[in-house]
C-alpha positions as CSV (number, residue, x, y, z in Angstrom):
1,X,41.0,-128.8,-37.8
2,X,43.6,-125.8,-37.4
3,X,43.1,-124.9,-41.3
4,X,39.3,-125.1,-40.6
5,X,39.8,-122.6,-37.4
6,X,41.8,-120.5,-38.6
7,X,39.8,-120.0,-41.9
8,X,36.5,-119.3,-39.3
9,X,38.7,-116.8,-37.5
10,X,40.0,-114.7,-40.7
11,X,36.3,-114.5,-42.2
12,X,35.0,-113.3,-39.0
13,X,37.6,-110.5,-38.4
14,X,37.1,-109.2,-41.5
15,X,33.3,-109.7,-41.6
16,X,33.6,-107.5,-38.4
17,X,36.2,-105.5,-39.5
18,X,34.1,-104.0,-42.8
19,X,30.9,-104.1,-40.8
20,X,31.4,-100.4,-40.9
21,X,30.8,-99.9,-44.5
22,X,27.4,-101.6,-44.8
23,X,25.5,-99.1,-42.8
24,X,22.0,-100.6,-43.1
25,X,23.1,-104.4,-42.3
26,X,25.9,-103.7,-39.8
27,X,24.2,-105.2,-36.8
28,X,23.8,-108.1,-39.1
29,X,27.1,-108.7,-40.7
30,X,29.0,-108.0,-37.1
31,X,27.0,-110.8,-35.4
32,X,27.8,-113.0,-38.6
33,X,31.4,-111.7,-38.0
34,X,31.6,-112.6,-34.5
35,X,29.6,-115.7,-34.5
36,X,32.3,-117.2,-37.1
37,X,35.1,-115.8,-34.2
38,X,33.3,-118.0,-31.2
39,X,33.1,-120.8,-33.8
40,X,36.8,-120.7,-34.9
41,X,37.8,-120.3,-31.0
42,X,35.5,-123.5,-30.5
43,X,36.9,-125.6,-33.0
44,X,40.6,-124.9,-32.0
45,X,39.6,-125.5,-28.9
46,X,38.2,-129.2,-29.8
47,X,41.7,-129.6,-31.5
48,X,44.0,-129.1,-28.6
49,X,43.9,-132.8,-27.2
50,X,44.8,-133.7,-30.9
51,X,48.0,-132.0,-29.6
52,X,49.1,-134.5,-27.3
């Protein structure tokens, strides 16, 4: 479950992160980006009673 967050989190940084370049499907690519952040937040999240 951590491997899978932190794998969700990495991707979506750097989706947003070279957003920038891609001028004509920025909007699209930082939503992807940040989407993948929420997602990776979620699933570490669910994880943390796993912790116990």
């Amino acid at each position: 479950m951590f491997v899978l967050s932190l794998m969700c989190l990495v991707s979506g940084a750097t989706l947003a992160g070279n957003a920038p370049h891609q001028p004509r499907r920025q909007a699209a690519i930082e939503s992807m980006g940040g989407c993948l952040i929420i997602g990776g937040l979620c699933l570490l999240g669910a994880g943390l009673p796993l912790f116990r």
